[in-house]
Every structure is written in C-alpha cells, then in structure tokens.
C-alpha positions in Angstrom: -2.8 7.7 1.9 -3.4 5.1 4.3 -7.4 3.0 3.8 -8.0 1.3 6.8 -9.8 -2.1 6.7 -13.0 -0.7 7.9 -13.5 0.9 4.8 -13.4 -1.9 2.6 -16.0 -3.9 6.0 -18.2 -0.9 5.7 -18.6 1.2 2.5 -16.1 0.3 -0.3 -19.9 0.2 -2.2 -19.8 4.0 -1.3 -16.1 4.7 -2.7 -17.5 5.4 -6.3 -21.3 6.8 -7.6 -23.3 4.4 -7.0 -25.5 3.0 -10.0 -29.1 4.8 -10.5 -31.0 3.3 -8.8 -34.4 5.9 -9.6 -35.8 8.0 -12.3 -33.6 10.5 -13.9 -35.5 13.6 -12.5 -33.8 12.8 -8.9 -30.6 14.0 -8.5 -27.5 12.2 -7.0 -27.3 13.2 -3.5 -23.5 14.0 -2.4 -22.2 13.6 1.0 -19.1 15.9 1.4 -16.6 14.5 4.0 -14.3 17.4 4.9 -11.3 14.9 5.9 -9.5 12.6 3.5 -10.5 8.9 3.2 -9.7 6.0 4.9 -10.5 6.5 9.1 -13.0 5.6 10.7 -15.6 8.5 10.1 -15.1 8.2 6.4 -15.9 4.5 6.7 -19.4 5.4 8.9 -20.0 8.0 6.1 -20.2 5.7 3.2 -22.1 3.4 5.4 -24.8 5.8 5.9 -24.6 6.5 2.5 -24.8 3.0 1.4 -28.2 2.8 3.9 -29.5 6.2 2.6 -28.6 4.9 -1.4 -30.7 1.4 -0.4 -33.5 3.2 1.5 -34.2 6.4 -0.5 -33.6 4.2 -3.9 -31.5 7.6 -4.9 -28.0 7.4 -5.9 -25.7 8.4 -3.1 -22.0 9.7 -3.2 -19.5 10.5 -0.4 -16.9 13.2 -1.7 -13.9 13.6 0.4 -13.1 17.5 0.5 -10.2 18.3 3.0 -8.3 20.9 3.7 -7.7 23.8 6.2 -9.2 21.5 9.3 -12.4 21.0 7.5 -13.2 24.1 6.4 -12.9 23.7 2.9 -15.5 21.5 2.8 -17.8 23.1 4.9 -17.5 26.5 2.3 -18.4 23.9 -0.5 -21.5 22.7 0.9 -22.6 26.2 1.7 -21.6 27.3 -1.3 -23.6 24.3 -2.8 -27.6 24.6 -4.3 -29.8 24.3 -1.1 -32.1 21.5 -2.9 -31.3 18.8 -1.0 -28.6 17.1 -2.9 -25.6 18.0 -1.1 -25.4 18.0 2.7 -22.3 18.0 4.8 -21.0 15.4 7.4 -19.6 18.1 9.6 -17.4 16.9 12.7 -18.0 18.8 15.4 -15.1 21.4 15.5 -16.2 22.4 12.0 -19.0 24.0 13.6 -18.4 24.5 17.3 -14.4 25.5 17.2 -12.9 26.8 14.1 -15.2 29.7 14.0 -13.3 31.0 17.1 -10.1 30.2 16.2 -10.4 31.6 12.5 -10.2 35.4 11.6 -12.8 34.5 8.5 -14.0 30.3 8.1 -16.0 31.3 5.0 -19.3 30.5 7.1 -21.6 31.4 9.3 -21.8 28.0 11.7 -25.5 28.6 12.7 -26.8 30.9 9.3 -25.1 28.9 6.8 -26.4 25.2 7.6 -29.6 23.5 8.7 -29.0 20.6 10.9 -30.4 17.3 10.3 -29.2 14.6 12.7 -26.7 13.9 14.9 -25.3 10.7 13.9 -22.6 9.4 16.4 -20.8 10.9 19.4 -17.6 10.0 20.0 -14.6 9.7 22.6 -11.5 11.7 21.9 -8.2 9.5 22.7 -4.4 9.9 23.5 -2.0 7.5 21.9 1.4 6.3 22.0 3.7 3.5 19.8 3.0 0.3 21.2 6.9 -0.4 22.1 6.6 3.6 24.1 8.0 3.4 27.2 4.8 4.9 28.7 1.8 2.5 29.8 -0.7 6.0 31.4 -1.2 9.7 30.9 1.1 10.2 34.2 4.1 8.4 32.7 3.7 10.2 29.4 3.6 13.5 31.2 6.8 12.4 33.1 8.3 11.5 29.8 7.7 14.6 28.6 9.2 16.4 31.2 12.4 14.4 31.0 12.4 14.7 27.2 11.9 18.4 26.8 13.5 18.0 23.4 10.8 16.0 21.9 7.9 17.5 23.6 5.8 17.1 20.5 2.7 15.7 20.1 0.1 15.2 16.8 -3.4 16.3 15.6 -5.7 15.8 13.1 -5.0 19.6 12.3 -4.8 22.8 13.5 -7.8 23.6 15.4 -9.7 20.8 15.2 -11.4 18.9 18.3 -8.0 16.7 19.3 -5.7 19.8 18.9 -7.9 21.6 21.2 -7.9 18.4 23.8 -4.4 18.4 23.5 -4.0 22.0 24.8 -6.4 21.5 27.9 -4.3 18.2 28.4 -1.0 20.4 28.4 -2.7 22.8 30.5 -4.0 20.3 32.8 -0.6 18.6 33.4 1.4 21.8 33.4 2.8 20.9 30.1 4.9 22.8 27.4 4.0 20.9 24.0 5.4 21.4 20.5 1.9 20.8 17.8 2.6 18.8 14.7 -0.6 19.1 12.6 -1.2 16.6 10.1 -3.9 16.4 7.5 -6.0 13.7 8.9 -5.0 11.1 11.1 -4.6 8.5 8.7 -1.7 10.3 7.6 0.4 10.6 11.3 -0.3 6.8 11.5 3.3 6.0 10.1 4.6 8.4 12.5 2.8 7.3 15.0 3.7 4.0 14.7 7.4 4.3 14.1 7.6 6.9 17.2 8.6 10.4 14.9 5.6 11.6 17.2 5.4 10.6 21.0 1.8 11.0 21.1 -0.8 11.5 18.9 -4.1 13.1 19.7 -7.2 12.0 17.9 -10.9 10.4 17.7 -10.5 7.1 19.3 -12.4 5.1 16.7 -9.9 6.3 14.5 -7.3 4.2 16.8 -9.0 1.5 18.0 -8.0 -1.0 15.4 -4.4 0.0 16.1 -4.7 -0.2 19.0 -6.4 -4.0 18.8 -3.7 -5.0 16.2 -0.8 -4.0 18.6 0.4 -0.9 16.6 -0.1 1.3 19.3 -1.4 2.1 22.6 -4.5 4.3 23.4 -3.6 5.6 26.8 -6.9 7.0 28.0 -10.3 8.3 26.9 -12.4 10.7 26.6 -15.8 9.7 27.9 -17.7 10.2 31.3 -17.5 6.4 31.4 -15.0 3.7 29.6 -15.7 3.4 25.9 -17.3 -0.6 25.7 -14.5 -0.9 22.8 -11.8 -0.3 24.9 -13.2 -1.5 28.1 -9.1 -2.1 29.7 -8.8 1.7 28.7 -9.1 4.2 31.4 -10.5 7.8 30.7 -8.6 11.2 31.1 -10.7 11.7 34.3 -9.4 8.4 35.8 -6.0 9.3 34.8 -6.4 12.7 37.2 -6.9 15.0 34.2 -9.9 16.6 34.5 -11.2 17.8 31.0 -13.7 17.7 28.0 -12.8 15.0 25.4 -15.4 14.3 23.1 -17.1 15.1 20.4 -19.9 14.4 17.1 -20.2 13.8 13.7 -23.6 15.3 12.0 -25.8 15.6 8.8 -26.4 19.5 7.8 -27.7 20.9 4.4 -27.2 24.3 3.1 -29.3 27.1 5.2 -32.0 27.5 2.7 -32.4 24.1 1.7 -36.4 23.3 2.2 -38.4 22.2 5.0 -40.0 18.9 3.8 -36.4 17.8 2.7 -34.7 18.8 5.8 -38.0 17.1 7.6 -37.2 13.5 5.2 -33.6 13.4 5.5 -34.1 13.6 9.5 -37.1 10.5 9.2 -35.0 8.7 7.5 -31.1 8.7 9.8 -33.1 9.0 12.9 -34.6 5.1 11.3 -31.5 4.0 9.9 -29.1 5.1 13.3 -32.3 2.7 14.9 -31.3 -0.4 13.1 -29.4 -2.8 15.0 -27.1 -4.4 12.8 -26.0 -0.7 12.0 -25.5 0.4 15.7 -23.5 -3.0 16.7 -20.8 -2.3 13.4 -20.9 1.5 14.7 -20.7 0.4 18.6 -17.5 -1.8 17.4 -15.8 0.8 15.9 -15.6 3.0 19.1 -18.4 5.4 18.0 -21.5 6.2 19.6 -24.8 6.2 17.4 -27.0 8.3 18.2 -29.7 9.7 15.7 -30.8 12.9 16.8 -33.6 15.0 16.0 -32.9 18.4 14.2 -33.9 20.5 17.2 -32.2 18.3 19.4 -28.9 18.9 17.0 -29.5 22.6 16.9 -29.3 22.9 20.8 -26.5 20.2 21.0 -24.8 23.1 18.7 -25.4 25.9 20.5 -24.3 24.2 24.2 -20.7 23.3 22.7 -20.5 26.3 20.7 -20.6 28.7 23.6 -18.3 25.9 26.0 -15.5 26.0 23.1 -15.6 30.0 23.1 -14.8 30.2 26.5 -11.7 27.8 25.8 -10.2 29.6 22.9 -10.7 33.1 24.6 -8.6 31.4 27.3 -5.4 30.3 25.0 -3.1 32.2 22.6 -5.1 30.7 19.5 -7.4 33.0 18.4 -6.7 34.6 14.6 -3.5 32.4 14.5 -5.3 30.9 11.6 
C-alpha cells in the first residue's frame, strides 16, 4: 500500500490512538475513513482529527474501513452506538451514488446518518502517465479511438464519484471504455504510472503531487473554474466536455446520535475549517475547505442526491452491484 508524503506533512500524529489527553469518563472518538490510507483525503482526515484531538482535549482516532466503494464503512458507523464517539468521514458517493447503484448498501443515506459539516469540496480529475502520448482530453479521446484494444481506463471503485465521471466522460465523447476498479487510488498509482492503465479517473488532490513530481499528467478538471493548485490545468468544460465533476468529503454521526453533540461537533469543524493555516495546507493539496453548517450539509445532500439518480437511471448500472 502506497503512503503518500502528505500523510507523514499532515497527520502521521493521527496514524495511531492518540495519548489521553482527558478524564477517563470521555470516550475515544473514532473517525472511520471508508478508503484505505495513504491519499490525500486520509491525510485531511487525520488532520482534522489531530485539530479536533487538540481542541476537544479528547483522544481522537482515524480507522481506515474500506471495502465495497465505501460502503463497508458506512454500515460500521451506522451500525456503531449513536453517542457521539464514532462519526463517519463519508465521501460523497457514499451517500449521493451508491444507493442507486446498489440493490441493498446496508443504509438508509438520509435515516441512517446525521450530518455535521461539510468539510472540503473537491475537483474530480482525469490523468495519464507523464511520458503518454496525449497532452488534452481530445487527444486522449483520439487515442482511444485508435487503440480500441486498450480502451481501459481506472477508478477508485465501482460506483464511486470518478467511475461515475468516467461514464459521462465516455458518454460525452462518444466513447466505448473498458472499467478497471481498484481499491483506492493509491493502489492504481503503479499502474498508472507505468501506463498498465491509459487513464485513471480520480479526486484531483489525490493526483496533484504526481502530477507536480512529474509522474503523471492531470489532463483536466473538474471545477466551474481552474483548481488554484493546478492553475496550467484546464477543466473538462474547457476541453468541450460538458459535465459534472466534483464532489465532498463530510462529517456524519449515526442517526440517533444526540442533538447537543451533533450541535458541538458542528461549532467546533465549522471553527477549525476557519483557521488559516489549516485552509492554506488544505487549499495546497487541491481541496476546497469549506465548513458547512448541518442544515446547509443536509440540503447539499439532498440536491446531488436527486442529480446522481437521474444519471444512474440513465446508464446500464443499476443493481450491477
């Protein structure tokens, strides 16, 4: 399993428990991460965790629980006592996608979770090797055509936000593409890098450092606007392919997890995504912070929730998993 650098710069404090920091009558609070360590997200994870450790004086973990595009993980924190000691850093197409993709997730997106925050939006990306013969979107769709043979292309995992890019992509361009789901994208790095995979799908602070260190090439991304860490990057839409590339990480707790904690927990990420120390490291890392309310969260939810139905009703994909 590959550990980027940013985890060590961010949150190798958050790799382990945490020492006890408070009277033994507060529990340790776990953060489940429904990916394996070592991107990006994982690394903004544990440095919330580090911040909510400092802040709350409460020991704080971050459990990596993946599997199953993330919901494994999910399942375990709804499964989990609603007491405000486990909560769930749920990408978005935990909550927004794999429900319509899945014949059974094990949860109920809106019953099963309360939302907290929205910590940081993000841009999804498209990538190639760095010695690729394709510099744009255009001549990768070209290359495709004249390469029908190795019209692959990676993902994160089946039905998670880059696979579902990936199809309006293929759509978009008029594509026929082979999926090669991986668990994570740490793991289709080496692939990536070596060419086994043309193109590889995927969150594009989960690339950028790649990218910066020559590995590979982020073609375009996913934004209205140019992400400020890639500012030499164009997006899909300035490419001439017109579709929805983004996406969120965010704080929930189990459904019946109280009020006052639910009301705390939210205080106190809205004040730490504020900070700006923490928003430049987060800004540099491609991601977006943001620091929602729980309301605001709740709607964010239900906007993207009803926009990702309308895609999956219009592809092949739903109960293929």
């Amino acid at each position: 399993m590959m550990v980027s650098r940013r985890a060590t710069l961010f949150g190798a404090s958050a790799l382990i428990a945490f020492p006890t920091t408070c009277g033994a009558q507060e529990q340790t609070l776990k953060i489940v991460y429904a990916f394996p360590a070592g991107g990006a997200a994982d690394a903004v994870a544990r440095l919330i965790a580090d911040r909510l450790q400092r802040d709350l004086r409460r020991s704080v973990i971050v459990e990596n629980k993946s599997g199953a595009a993330g919901r494994i993980g999910a399942r375990a924190v709804k499964d989990a006592p609603a007491d405000g000691s486990v909560l769930l850093f749920a990408v978005s197409s935990q909550l927004t996608i794999q429900p319509h993709l899945a014949t059974d997730t094990g949860y109920d997106p809106f019953a099963d979770f309360a939302p907290i925050s929205q910590v940081v939006a993000f841009d999804q990306a498209v990538a190639v090797a760095a010695n690729a013969p394709v510099r744009s979107v255009r001549e990768l769709a070209a290359w495709y055509r004249a390469n029908p043979e190795q019209a692959t292309y990676g993902s994160p995992g089946v039905g998670t936000g880059p696979h579902l890019v990936a199809l309006e992509f293929a759509r978009a361009l008029g594509l026929e593409l082979r999926h090669v789901a991986y668990r994570g994208t740490a793991t289709a790095l080496p692939d990536l890098f070596t060419g086994r995979i043309p193109a590889h799908f995927a969150a594009s602070a989960e690339l950028i450092e790649h990218h910066a260190g020559g590995k590979i090439r982020i073609l375009a991304t996913g934004g209205t606007e140019r992400s400020p860490a890639l500012p030499d990057v164009p997006t899909f839409r300035e490419s001439g392919v017109n579709i929805d590339a983004t996406g969120w990480y965010a704080l929930h707790a189990p459904a019946q997890t109280p009020h006052d904690a639910i009301r705390k927990l939210e205080a106190q990420i809205i004040a730490i995504m504020r900070d700006p120390d923490l928003r430049a490291k987060i800004i540099a890392t491609g991601f977006r912070p943001t620091g929602t309310t729980a309301d605001a969260l709740r709607q964010i939810h239900r906007t993207e929730f009803d926009h990702w139905a309308r895609v999956v009703a219009a592809s092949d994909l739903k109960g293929a998993q």
